[in-house]
N, C-alpha and C positions, 0 to 999 in steps of 0.2 A: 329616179336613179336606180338604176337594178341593184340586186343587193352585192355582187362581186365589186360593183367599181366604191357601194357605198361600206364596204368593209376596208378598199385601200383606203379611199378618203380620212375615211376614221381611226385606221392604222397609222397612215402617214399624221395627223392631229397629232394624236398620243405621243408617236415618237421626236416630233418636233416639239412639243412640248415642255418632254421631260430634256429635250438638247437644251431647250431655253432656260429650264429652270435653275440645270444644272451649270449654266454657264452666269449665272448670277448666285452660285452658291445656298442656292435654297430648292435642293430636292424635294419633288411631290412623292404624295401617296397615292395608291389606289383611290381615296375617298378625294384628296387634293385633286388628282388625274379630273376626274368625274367634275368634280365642282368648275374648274378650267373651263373643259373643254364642252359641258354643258351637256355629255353623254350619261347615259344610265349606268349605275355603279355594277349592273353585271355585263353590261356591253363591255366594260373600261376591264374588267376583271378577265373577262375570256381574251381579249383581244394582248391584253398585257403578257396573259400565258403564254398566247403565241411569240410574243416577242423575246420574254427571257427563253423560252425553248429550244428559241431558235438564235440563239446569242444574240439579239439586238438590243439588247436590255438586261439590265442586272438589277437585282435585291441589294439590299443593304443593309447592314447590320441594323435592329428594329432599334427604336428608340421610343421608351420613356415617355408621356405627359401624362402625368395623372394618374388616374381612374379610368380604366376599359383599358383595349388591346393597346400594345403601344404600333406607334407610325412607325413601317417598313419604306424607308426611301426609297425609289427609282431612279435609274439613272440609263445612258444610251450604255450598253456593253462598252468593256477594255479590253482590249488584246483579239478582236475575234476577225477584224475587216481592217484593209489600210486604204488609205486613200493618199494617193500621192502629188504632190505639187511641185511642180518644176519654173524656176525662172531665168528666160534668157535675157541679161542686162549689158550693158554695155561694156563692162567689167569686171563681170561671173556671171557665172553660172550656177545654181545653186540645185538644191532637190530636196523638200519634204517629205516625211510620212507621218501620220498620223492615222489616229482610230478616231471608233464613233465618238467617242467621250472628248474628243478632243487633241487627247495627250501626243505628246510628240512619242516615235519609236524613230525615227533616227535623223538625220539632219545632213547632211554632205553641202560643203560649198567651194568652187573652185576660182581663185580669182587670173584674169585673163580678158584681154582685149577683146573683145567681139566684134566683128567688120563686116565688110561683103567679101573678103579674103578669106577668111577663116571662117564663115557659114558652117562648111560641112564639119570641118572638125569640131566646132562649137556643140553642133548638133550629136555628136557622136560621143561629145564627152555628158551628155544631156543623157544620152541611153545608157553610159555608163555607170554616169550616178544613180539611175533608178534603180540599175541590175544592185547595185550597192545598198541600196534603200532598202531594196525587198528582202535582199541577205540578211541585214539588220534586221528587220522588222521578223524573221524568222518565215520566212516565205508564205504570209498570211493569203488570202484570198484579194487580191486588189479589184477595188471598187469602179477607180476611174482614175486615168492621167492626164491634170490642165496643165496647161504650158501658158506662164504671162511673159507676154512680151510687148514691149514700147512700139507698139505702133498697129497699122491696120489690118483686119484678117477675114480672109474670104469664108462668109458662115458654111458654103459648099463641101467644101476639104479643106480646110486651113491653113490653104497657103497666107503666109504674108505678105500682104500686097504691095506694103512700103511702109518699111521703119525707120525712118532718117538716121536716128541717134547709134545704129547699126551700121546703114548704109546699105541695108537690106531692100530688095525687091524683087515680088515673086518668087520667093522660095518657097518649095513646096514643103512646108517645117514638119507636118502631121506628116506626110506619106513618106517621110526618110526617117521618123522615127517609129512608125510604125515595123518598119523593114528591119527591125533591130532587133534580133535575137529578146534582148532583154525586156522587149514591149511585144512582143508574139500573142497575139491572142487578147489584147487589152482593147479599151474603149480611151482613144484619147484625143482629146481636143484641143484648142489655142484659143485664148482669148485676150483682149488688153489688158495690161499689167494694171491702167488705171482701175478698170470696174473692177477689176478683181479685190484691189490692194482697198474699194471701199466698203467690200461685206464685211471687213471687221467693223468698221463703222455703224453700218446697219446693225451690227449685233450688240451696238454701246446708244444708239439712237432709233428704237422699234417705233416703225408706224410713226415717224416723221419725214416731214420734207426740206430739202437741204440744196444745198451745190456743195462736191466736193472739189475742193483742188490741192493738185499735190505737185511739190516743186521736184522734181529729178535732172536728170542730166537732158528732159525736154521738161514740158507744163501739161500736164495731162488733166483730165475729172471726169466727173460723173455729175447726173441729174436722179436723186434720189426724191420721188413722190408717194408720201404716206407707207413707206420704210419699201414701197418697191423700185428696180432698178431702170432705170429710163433706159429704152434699147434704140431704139429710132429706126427706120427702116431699110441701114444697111449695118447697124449694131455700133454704129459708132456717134452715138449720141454722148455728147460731154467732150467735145474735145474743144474745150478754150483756149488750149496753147495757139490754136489757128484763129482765133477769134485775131481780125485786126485791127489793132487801137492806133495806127497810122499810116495812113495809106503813103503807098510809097516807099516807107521807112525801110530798116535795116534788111537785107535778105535770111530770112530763115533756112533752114536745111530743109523743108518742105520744098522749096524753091521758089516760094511765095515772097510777096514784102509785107513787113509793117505788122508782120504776127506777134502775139505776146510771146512766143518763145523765142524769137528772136531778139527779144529785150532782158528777159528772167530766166529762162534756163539756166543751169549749170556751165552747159557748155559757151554760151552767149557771154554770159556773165565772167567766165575764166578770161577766154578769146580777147574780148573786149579790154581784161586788165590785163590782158598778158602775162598773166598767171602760168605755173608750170601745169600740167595735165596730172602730177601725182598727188594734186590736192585734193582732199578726201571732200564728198560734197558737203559732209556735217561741218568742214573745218572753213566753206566758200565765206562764210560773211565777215567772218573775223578777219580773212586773209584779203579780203578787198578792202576791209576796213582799215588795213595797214597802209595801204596804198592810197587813199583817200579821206575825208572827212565818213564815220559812222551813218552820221544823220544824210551826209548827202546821198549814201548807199541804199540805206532804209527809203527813204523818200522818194529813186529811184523805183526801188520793185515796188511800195506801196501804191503808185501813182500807177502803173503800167497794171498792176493788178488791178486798181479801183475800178479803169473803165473799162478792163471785159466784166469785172464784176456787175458793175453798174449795166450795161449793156442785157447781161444775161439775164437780170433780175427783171427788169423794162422786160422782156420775153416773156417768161416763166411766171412772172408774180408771185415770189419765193421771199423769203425773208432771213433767212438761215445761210451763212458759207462759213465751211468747215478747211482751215487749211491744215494739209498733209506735207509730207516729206521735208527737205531742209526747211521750207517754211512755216511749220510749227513750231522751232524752237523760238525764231524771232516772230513769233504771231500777235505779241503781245506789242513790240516795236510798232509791226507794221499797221495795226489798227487802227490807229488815230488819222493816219494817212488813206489807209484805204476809205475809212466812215469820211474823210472828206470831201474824197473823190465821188464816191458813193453819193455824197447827198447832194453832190452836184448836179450828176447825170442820172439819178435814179427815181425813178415815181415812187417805187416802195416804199421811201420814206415819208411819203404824206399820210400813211397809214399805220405808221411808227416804226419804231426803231429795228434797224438792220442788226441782226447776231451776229457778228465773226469770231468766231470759233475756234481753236485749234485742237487737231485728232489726236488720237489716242497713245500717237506716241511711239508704238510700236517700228522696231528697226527693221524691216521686212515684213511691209503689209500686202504687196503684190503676190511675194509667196506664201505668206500663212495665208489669203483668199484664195489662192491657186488651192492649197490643200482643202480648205472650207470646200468650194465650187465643187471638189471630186468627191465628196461625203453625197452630196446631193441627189444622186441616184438612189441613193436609199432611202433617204427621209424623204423625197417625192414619190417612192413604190415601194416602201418594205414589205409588201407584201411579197413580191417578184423575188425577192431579198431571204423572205425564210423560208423557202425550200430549196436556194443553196447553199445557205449558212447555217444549215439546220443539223450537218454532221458535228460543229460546236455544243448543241443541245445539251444538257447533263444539270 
């Protein structure tokens, strides 16, 4: 490795690192630094200069053990780089900022219908909010703008190829926000709301293997192996909502039959009861529960889940499913049904027992991954990073 690419290498270590440690609330030291990441204590020590130098990293007030110097925490810098996250849902629109450390600098969310009617203005109020973000954030250096959205995206230029739950197709999403005064000169991309919404995941579950699924107003996931993200060869690896668990069956908004989002979505599940459209998704189980038997509701999604679960596991050879969005609160419900379904149609249980899980919980995990995704320019090159963030230095 020459020594330039093996200085980012060891650059990007360090500062991922100290993201890590710090996001488990146990800053490293220099000596901690070195012990980690298994580099020599004056590599960790020149390399680390570079980084508080050049704002990517901060000291911390020393602490205390014992006898000898005391331990100087590290941590990524605050205040010095934003990275912004944008999500366009069926419903809002919303827009993040955050720094390296994590912290939020401002927040914007607008709520509104989003269609193939209202595209462009959707999109417009997407550039707005960011011009809004940056204002707040104090017009810092922005790192990167991800955009999640419900459905599929050309890795080319990222157009949206088709997002049902929109009604979206072929919109060119990046190259009309790019045209935005308030995105002039930025790097911004579009990815699915699902991978995104499971880096937080990854960041509560390191260097494991998983299925995630997440109930929204469609059935989206991800395939996550030994904490990395399954891309697949057109990036749309993890979409179970089109997994078909009946051929034939109900029409999905894909235009397909027999999809599992055409049984458990949000909008499926409303449709079906004939529910009003103003029922918030947290509030879907309880409000079909009025209208039906609880259990025969539960029993419903558990069962429609089991055999894409069941199905993907048979695939994968995984043992681990993590569920997200409204299906985390009732994940505790749906288990006994799903592990039934599961042990029905599933090999993986001849080698023991299947985890289902539920995530973390978080009420917007599509957009705090949208904001995570846009840090990652850095902590994959800070080296690239501190000589233009280097006027912070002091």
């Amino acid at each position: 490795m020459q020594s330039t690419h093996l200085r980012e290498h060891n650059l990007s270590i360090i500062l991922s690192t100290l993201a890590t440690a710090a996001s488990t609330a146990s800053p490293l030291s220099r000596a901690g630094l070195a012990k980690h990441t298994r580099l020599t204590k004056p590599t960790v020590s020149k390399l680390v200069e570079e980084l508080v130098g050049a704002g990517l990293a901060e000291e911390g007030t020393p602490i205390s053990a014992g006898a000898g110097r005391p331990m100087v925490p590290l941590t990524p810098a605050r205040g010095t780089l934003l990275a912004i996250g944008l999500e366009i849902a069926a419903d809002h629109v919303a827009c993040l900022g955050i720094d390296l450390a994590g912290e939020v600098l401002s927040h914007r969310i607008e709520y509104r219908k989003v269609t193939a009617t209202s595209a462009e203005e959707s999109i417009d109020l997407a550039a707005e909010l960011v011009g809004k973000v940056r204002a707040d954030a104090g017009d810092l250096p922005v790192v990167e703008v991800v955009v999640a959205v419900p459905g599929r995206i050309a890795p080319d230029d990222g157009r949206v190829l088709s997002a049902p739950n929109l009604d979206w197709t072929e919109v060119p999403l990046v190259g009309r926000l790019i045209a935005h005064p308030e995105l002039a000169g930025l790097s911004v991309r579009a990815q699915n709301d699902n991978r995104l919404s499971v880096l937080t995941e990854i960041d509560h579950r390191p260097d494991e293997s998983f299925i995630y699924l997440r109930g929204s107003t469609g059935i989206g996931g991800a395939v996550v192996l030994d904490g990395a993200l399954m891309t697949g060869a057109h990036g749309w690896a993890g979409e179970f909502g089109h997994t078909v668990i009946e051929p034939g069956g109900a029409t999905c908004r894909c235009g397909r039959q027999g999809c599992l989002e055409a049984y458990v979505s949000y909008h499926a599940l409303r449709e079906r009861a004939g529910l009003s459209d103003d029922i918030l998704i947290e509030d879907l189980v309880d409000a079909l529960a009025l209208t039906r038997d609880r259990a025969e509701v539960i029993g419903m999604i558990g069962r429609s889940l089991g055999l894409a679960i069941a199905n993907a596991l048979n695939v994968l050879d995984l043992t681990t499913v993590v569920l997200s969005g409204y299906l985390a609160p009732i994940a505790d419900e749906l288990e006994p049904v799903i592990r039934e379904t599961v042990e029905r149609h599933a090999l993986a249980v001849e080698a023991g027992p299947v985890l289902i899980a539920r995530s973390d919980g978080q009420l917007d995990p599509a957009l705090q991954g949208a904001a995570r995704a846009a840090l990652q320019p850095v902590f994959s090159a800070p080296g690239a990073w501190i000589t233009r963030a280097h006027p912070f230095a002091g």
